[in-house]
DOTI-598678 format. One line per 5 residues: number of its first residue (from 1); their letters; for each residue x, y, z of C-alpha. Coordinates in nm, 2 decimals, m for minus. Layout:
<drengus>
NUM = A = X/Y/Z | ...
</drengus>
This chain:
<drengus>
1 = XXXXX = 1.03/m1.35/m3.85 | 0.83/m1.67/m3.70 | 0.58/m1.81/m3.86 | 0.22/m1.74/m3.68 | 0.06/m1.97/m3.45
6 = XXXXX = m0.16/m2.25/m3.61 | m0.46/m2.36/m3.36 | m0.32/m2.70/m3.36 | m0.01/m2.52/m3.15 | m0.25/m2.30/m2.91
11 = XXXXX = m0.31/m2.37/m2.56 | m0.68/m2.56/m2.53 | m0.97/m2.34/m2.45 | m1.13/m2.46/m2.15 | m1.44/m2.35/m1.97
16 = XXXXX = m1.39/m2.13/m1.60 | m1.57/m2.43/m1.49 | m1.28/m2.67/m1.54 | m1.06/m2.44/m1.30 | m0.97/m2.50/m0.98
21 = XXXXX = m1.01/m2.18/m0.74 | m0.70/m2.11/m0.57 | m0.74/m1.85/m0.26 | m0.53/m1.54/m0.26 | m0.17/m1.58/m0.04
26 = XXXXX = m0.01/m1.24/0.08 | 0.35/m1.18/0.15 | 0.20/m0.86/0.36 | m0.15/m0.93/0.45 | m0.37/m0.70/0.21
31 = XXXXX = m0.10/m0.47/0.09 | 0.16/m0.73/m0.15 | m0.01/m1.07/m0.26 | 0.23/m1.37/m0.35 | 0.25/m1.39/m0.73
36 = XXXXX = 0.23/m1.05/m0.83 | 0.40/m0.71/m0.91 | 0.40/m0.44/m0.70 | 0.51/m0.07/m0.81 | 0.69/0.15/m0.49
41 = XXXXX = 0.67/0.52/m0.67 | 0.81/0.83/m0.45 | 1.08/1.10/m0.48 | 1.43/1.07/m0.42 | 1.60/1.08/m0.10
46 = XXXXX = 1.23/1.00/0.15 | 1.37/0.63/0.17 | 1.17/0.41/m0.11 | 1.52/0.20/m0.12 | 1.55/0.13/0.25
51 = XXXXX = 1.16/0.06/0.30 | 1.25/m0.23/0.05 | 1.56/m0.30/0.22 | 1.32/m0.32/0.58 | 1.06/m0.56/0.42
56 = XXXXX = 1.37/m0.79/0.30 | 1.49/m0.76/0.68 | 1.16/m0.82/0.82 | 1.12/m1.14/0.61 | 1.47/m1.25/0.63
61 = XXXXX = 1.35/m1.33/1.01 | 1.02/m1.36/1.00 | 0.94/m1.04/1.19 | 0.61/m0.85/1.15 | 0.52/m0.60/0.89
66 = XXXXX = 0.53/m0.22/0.97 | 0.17/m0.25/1.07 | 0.19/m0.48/1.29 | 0.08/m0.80/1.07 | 0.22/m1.12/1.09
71 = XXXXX = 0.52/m1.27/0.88 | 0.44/m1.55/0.66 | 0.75/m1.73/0.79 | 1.12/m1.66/0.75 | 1.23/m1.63/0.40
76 = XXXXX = 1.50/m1.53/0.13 | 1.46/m1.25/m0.06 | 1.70/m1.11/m0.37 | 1.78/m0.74/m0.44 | 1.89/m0.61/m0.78
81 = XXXXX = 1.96/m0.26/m0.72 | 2.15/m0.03/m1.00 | 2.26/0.29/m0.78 | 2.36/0.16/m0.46 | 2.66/m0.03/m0.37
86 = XXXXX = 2.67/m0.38/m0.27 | 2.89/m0.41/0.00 | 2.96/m0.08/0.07 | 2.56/0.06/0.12 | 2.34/m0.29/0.10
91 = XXXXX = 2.50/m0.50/0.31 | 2.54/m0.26/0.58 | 2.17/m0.12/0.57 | 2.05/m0.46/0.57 | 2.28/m0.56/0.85
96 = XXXXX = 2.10/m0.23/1.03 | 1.75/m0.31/0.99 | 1.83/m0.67/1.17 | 1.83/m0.93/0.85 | 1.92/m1.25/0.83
101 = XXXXX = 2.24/m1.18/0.55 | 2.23/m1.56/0.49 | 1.83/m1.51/0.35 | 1.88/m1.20/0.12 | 2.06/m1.23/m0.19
106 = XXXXX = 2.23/m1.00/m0.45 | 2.22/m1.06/m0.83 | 2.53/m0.89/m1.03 | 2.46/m0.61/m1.25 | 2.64/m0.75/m1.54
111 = XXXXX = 2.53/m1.09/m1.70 | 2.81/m1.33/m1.60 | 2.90/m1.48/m1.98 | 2.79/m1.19/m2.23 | 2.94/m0.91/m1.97
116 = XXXXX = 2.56/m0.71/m2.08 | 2.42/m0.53/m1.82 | 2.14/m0.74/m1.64 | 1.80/m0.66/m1.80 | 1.45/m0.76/m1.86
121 = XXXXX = 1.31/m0.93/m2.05 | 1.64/m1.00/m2.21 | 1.79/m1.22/m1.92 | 1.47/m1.32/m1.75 | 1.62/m1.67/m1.69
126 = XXXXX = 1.87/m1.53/m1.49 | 1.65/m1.41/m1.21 | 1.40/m1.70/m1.30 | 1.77/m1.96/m1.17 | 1.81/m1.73/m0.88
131 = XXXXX = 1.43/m1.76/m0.77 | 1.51/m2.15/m0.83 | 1.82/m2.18/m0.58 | 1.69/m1.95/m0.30 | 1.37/m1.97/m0.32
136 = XXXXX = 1.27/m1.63/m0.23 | 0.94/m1.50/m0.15 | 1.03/m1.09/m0.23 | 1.23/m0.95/m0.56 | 1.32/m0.58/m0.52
141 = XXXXX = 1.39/m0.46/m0.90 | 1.54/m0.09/m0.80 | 1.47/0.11/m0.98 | 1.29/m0.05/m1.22 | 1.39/0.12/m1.57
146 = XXXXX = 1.78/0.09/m1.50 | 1.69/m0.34/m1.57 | 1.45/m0.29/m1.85 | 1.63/m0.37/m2.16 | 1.69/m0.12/m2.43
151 = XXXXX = 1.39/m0.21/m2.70 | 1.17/m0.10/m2.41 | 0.99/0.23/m2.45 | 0.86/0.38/m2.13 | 0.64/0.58/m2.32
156 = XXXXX = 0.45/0.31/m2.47 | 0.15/0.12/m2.27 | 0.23/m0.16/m2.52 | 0.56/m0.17/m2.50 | 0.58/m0.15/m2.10
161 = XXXXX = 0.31/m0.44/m2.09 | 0.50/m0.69/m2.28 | 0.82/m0.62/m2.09 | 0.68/m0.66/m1.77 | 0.45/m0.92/m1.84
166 = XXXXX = 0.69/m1.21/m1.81 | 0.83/m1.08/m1.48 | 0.48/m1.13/m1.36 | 0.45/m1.46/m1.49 | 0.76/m1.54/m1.29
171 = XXXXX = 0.69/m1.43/m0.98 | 0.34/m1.65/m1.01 | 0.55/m1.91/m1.12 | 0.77/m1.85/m0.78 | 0.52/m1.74/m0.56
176 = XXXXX = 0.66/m1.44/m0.50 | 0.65/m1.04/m0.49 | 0.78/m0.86/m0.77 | 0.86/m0.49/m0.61 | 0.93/m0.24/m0.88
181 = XXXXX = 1.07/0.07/m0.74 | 1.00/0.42/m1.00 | 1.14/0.80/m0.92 | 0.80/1.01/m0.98 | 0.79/1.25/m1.28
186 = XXXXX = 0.84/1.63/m1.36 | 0.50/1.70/m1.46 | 0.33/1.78/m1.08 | m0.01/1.72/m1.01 | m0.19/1.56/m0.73
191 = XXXXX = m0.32/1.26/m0.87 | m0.09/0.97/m0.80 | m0.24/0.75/m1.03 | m0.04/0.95/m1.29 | 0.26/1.09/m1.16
196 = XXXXX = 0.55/0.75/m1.15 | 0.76/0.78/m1.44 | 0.68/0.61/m1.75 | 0.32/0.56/m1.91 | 0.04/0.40/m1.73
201 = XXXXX = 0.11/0.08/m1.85 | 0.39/0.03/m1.54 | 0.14/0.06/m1.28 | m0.13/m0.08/m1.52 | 0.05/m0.46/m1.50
206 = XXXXX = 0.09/m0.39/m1.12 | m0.15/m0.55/m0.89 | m0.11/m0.31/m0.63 | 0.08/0.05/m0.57 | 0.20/0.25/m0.28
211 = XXXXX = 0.36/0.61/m0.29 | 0.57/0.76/0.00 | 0.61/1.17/0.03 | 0.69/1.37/0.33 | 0.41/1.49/0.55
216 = XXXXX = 0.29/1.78/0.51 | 0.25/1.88/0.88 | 0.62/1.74/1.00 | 0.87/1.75/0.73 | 1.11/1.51/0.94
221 = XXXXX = 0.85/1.27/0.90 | 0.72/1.08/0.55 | 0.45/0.88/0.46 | 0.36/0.53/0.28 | 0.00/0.60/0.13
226 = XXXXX = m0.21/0.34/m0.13 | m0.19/0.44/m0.45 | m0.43/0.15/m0.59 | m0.51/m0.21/m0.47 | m0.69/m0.44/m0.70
231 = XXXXX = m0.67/m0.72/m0.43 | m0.77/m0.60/m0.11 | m0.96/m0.32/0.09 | m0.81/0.06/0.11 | m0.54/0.00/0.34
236 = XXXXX = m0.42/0.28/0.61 | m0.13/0.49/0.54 | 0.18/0.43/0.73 | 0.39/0.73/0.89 | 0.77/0.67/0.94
241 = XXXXX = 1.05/0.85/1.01 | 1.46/0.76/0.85 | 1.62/0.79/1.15 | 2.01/0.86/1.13 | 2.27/0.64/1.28
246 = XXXXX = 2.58/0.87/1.36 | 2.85/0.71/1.09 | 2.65/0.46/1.00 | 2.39/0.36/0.78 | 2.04/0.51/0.83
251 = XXXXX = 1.73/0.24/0.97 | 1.35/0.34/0.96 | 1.11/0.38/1.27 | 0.80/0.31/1.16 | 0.51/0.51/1.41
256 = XXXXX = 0.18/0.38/1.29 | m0.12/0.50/1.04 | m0.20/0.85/0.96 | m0.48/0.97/0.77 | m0.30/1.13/0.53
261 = XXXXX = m0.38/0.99/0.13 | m0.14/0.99/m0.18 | m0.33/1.25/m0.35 | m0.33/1.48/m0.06 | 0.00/1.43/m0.03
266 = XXXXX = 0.10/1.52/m0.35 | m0.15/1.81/m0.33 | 0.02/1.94/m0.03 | 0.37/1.87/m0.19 | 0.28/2.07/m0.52
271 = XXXXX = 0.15/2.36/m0.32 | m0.19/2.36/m0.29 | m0.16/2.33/0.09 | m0.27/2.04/0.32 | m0.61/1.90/0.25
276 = XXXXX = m0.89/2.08/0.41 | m0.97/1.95/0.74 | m1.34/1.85/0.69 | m1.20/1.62/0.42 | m0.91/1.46/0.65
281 = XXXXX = m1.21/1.41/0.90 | m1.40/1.24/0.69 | m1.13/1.04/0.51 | m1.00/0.99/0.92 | m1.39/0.87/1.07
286 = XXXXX = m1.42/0.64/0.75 | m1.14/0.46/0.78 | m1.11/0.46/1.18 | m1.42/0.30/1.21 | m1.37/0.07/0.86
291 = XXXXX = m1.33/m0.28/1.11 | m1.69/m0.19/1.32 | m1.76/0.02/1.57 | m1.58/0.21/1.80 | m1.65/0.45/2.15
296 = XXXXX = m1.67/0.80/2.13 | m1.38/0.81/2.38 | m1.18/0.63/2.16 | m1.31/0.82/1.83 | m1.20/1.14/2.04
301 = XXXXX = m0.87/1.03/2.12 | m0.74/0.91/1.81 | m0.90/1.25/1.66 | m0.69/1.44/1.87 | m0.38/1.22/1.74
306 = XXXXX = m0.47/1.38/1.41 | m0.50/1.72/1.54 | m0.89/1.74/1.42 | m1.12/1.98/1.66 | m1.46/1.84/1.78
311 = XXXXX = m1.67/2.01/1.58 | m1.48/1.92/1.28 | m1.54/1.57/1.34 | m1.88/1.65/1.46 | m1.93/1.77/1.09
316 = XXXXX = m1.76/1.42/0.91 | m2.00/1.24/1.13 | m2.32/1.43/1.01 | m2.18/1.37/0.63 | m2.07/1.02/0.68
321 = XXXXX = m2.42/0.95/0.81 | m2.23/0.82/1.16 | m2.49/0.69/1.41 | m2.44/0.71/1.75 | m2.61/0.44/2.01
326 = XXXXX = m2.58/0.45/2.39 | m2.58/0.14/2.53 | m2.48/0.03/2.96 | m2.65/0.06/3.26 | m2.71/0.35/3.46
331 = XXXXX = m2.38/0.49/3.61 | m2.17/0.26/3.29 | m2.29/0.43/2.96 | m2.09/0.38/2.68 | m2.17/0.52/2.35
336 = XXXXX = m2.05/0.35/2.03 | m2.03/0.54/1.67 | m2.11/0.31/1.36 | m2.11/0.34/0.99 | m2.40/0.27/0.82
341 = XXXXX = m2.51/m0.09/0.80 | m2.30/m0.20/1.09 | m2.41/m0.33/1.43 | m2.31/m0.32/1.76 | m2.00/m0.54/1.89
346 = XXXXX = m2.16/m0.88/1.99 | m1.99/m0.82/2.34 | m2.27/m0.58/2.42 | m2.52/m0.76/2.63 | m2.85/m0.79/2.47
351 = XXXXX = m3.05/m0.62/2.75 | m2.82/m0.33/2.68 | m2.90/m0.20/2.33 | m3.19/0.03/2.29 | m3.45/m0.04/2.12
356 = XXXXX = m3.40/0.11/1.76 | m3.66/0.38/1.65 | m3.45/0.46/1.30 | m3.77/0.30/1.08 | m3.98/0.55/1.27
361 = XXXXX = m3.80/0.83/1.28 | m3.65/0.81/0.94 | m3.99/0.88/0.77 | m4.11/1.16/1.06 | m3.75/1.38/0.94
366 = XXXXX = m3.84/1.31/0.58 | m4.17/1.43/0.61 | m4.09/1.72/0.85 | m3.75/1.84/0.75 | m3.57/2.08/1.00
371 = XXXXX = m3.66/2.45/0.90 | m3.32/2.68/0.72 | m3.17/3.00/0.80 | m3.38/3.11/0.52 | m3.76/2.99/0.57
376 = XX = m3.82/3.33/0.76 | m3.73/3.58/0.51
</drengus>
C-alpha cells in the first residue's frame, strides 16, 4: 500500500488570482467543448454508433456540424468501438458518410504486449500515445463499459468518478472530445437525467449529454435531444432520419431542429403519449424566439412545421408573457413577437417603433384586472 502524501509532495496551493483565464474552445459550437467528456445515451438500433461515426466524418474534412455550424478545421479523430467490426462495418460506414480514412483512426481491442483486452484506466497510456501520434480532436469510446476495466463498478458514483476521471484529464491534456456512448437502462421513466446505464456518476464527470429516441409522431424518424449542458445555452434538438443504402452500409440525413425534448421523448416512448401540445408550444415559442425577435409570419410558419394550431400558440404566447409590437409604415406593417426583456432588431428604423405605453398600462391592468366567468354569479 503507498505511503500517504506528505505536504512537502502536494501540488502548491495558489490563489484563483494567480490563474490565467483561458476561454472555452468547442469541437461543436455549444454542444461538445474541446477538453471534455461527453456521454451519447439512447437505445439500440436508432443510430448512436453512426451519429459518432458522422461527426468523425464531418471532422475528418472539415465539413459542418448537423446544424449547420462551422468546422473547427479538418482533423483526425480515433474510434475504439467493442461490437462492431473494423473493416468489415467501420470502414465502410465511414467511407459512406464522406471521411477522410487517412484522419480517423482505429485502436485494437487487445493491448498489443499483455494480449488484455484494451481498458480504462488500466491502459490509459495507450490511448494517451495514440492522441500523441494523430493528434485527434474527437475520441469515440463505444460503448463505454465494454473498455472500463474490471475493478470498475457501474453501480458506484465513486467508483465510476475515479475511472473516468483520468480520461478527462487526457482529453484536456489533448484538447479533445471524449465521447462516451451508454445503451439506456431497464428501469423506464421519463427523466433522462436518470435512465443511461450505470449510476449517476457517468454522466456526473460528463460535461455535457445528448440522448437520441425515435419521434413520437414519425417512427421512421429519431431524434438527438440535450440531456444536460453545463457549458453552453439549451441547445435545439436535432431530427434525423438512418437512411438505408441498398447493400450497403446505412448514412444519416440530418433534417433540422424539432421541438421535441429528451424527457418528452422518453415520456412518449414509455407510454404516456406525446407531450401535450400547450407544453410543445411553449417549449417551441421559447426556444424559436431564444436568438431575438422574430415576425409573426415567420412565428406562424415554423408553427405549422410543428403541426401546432393558432390558438395553441396563441395560448404559449399569453403564458410566456410574448409581446407583440407593430412596427412599418402604412401599407408595410410588420409585427415582431419578443420575449421578455428583448428589443426590437436594430434594423428597424427608429421612426418606426411605437412609442411604448407598457409602464402605463402595466399598472392600469393591475389595478383593473379583466372580470372572470365567475364575477356574475
Amino acid at each position: 500500500m503507498p505511503a500517504p502524501p506528505t505536504p512537502a509532495s502536494l501540488p502548491p496551493i495558489r490563489p484563483v488570482s494567480q490563474l490565467a483565464t483561458q476561454p472555452l474552445d468547442w469541437l461543436w459550437i455549444h454542444r461538445l467543448a474541446l477538453g471534455k467528456l461527453a456521454m451519447l445515451d439512447g437505445d439500440p438500433g436508432l443510430g448512436k454508433s453512426l451519429i459518432a461515426l458522422d461527426l468523425c466524418a464531418r471532422l475528418s474534412t472539415g465539413q459542418p456540424f448537423p446544424d449547420g455550424s462551422p468546422s473547427p478545421g479538418a482533423a483526425s479523430a480515433i474510434v475504439l468501438n467493442a461490437e462492431d467490426g473494423e473493416a468489415d462495418t467501420i470502414r465502410p460506414r465511414l467511407q459512406a458518410l464522406g471521411a477522410d480514412l487517412d484522419r480517423v483512426f482505429v485502436l485494437p481491442r487487445t493491448h498489443a504486449e499483455t494480449l488484455e483486452a484494451l481498458s480504462f484506466p488500466a491502459h490509459l497510456s495507450v490511448l494517451d500515445h495514440a492522441l500523441t501520434q494523430t493528434r485527434a480532436r474527437l475520441v469515440v469510446i463505444d460503448p463505454l463499459v465494454a473498455f472500463l476495466s474490471p475493478s470498475v463498478f457501474e453501480s458506484s458514483n465513486q467508483s465510476v468518478r475515479r475511472a473516468l476521471f483520468p480520461l478527462a484529464q487526457l482529453a484536456q491534456q489533448h484538447a479533445c472530445v471524449m465521447e462516451l456512448v451508454r445503451h439506456l437502462n431497464k428501469r423506464g421513466g421519463t427523466r433522462s437525467l436518470y435512465r443511461g446505464s450505470g449510476c449517476m456518476g457517468f454522466l456526473g464527470a460528463c460535461r455535457s449529454g445528448w440522448l437520441v429516441a425515435r419521434d413520437p409522431h414519425d417512427t421512421g424518424r429519431c431524434v438527438l435531444a440535450q440531456v444536460k449542458n453545463n457549458l453552453a445555452p439549451a441547445q435545439p434538438s436535432l431530427a434525423y432520419r438512418v437512411t438505408p443504402n441498398g447493400t450497403g452500409p446505412p448514412t444519416l440525413a440530418w433534417e433540422g431542429p424539432t421541438s421535441w425534448t429528451a424527457d418528452q421523448l422518453l415520456a412518449a416512448a414509455a407510454g404516456a403519449g406525446p407531450a401535450p401540445s400547450l407544453d410543445r408550444a411553449r417549449e417551441f415559442l421559447s426556444r424559436f424566439l431564444a436568438n431575438g425577435p422574430r415576425t409573426s409570419r415567420e412565428v406562424w410558419e415554423a408553427a405549422r412545421d410543428q403541426d401546432l394550431s393558432d390558438r395553441t400558440i396563441e395560448r404559449a404566447k399569453r403564458d410566456l408573457e410574448v409581446r407583440s409590437v407593430l412596427v412599418g409604415a402604412s401599407g408595410n406593417r410588420l409585427s415582431y413577437w419578443l420575449l421578455r426583456g428583448q428589443t426590437l432588431p436594430d434594423t428597424v428604423p427608429p421612426e418606426q417603433v411605437p412609442p411604448d405605453l407598457e409602464p402605463w398600462l402595466a399598472p392600469l391592468r393591475a389595478q383593473y384586472p379583466p372580470s372572470t366567468p365567475l364575477d356574475d354569479l
